[in-house]
N, C-alpha and C positions, 0 to 999 in steps of 0.2 A: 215346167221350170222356166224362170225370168231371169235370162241373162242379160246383162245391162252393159254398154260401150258408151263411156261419156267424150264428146270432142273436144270439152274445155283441157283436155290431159296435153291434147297437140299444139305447139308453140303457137300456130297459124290460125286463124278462126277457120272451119271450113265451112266453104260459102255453097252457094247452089242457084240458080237461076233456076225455076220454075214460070210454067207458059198455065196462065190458066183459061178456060173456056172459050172466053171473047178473045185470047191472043195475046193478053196483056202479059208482060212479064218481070215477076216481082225476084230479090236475090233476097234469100233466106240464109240465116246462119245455122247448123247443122248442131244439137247441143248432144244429142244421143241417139242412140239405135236400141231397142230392145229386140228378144225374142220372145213372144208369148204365144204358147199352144200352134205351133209350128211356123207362124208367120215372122216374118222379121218388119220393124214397125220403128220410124224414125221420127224425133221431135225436132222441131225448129221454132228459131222466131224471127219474125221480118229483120235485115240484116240493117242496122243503122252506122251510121259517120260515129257518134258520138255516142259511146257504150252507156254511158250515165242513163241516156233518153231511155234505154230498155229496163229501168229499174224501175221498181212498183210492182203496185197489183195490178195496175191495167195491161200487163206484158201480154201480148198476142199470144199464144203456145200452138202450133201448129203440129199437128198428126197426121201421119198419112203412112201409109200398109205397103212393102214392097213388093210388086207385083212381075212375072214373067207372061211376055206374051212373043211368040214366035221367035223361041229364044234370049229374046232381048229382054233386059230388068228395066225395070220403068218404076216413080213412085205413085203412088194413085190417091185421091181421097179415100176416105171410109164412108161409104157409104149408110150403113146400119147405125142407128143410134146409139145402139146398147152397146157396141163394140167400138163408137167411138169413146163414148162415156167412159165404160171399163178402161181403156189402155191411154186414156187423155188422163185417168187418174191415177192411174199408176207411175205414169211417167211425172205429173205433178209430187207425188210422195216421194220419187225416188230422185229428183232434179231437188226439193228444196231439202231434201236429206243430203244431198251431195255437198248443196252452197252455202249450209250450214254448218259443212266439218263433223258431216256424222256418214263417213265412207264407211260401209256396212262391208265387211270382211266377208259375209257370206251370204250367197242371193238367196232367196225363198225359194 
């Protein structure tokens, strides 16, 4: 089952600062969270000044898998291909179903 949480619902954008590899650290805007086949998995896109700038089809769409390690939740890449593919597509059908004014009453 694919439960979907959109953040466009919350007045505020929610932001997120992520560190990636080399230490760099980029602030993403948080657009949803899903749950699919036991994991919970959250979309973002790089967070910009000027909302306009994030329109098109060149939009980033970032995915990454909720992960627990020694207690603590942490977001992670995805590693695996197929599992990014799968849930980077899902989250693509259900984000431009969302922005389109087709809010689906009932998840799959």
């Amino acid at each position: 089952m694919k439960m979907i949480e959109y953040y466009h619902e919350l007045e505020e954008p929610e932001l997120l600062t992520l560190q990636d590899e080399e230490g760099v650290e980029n602030v993403v805007e948080l657009l949803a969270q899903m749950d699919v086949d036991g994991k919970s998995y959250v979309a973002a896109t790089p967070h910009l000044d000027d909302p306009t700038q994030a329109l098109g089809e060149d939009a980033e769409l970032i995915v990454l898998v909720s992960e627990e390690e020694d207690g603590e939740e942490f977001l992670a890449s995805i590693d695996d291909d197929d599992e990014y593919e799968k849930i980077g597509n899902l989250f693509l059908e259900k984000l431009m179903g969302y922005y389109e004014g087709e809010d689906e009453a009932e998840e799959e």
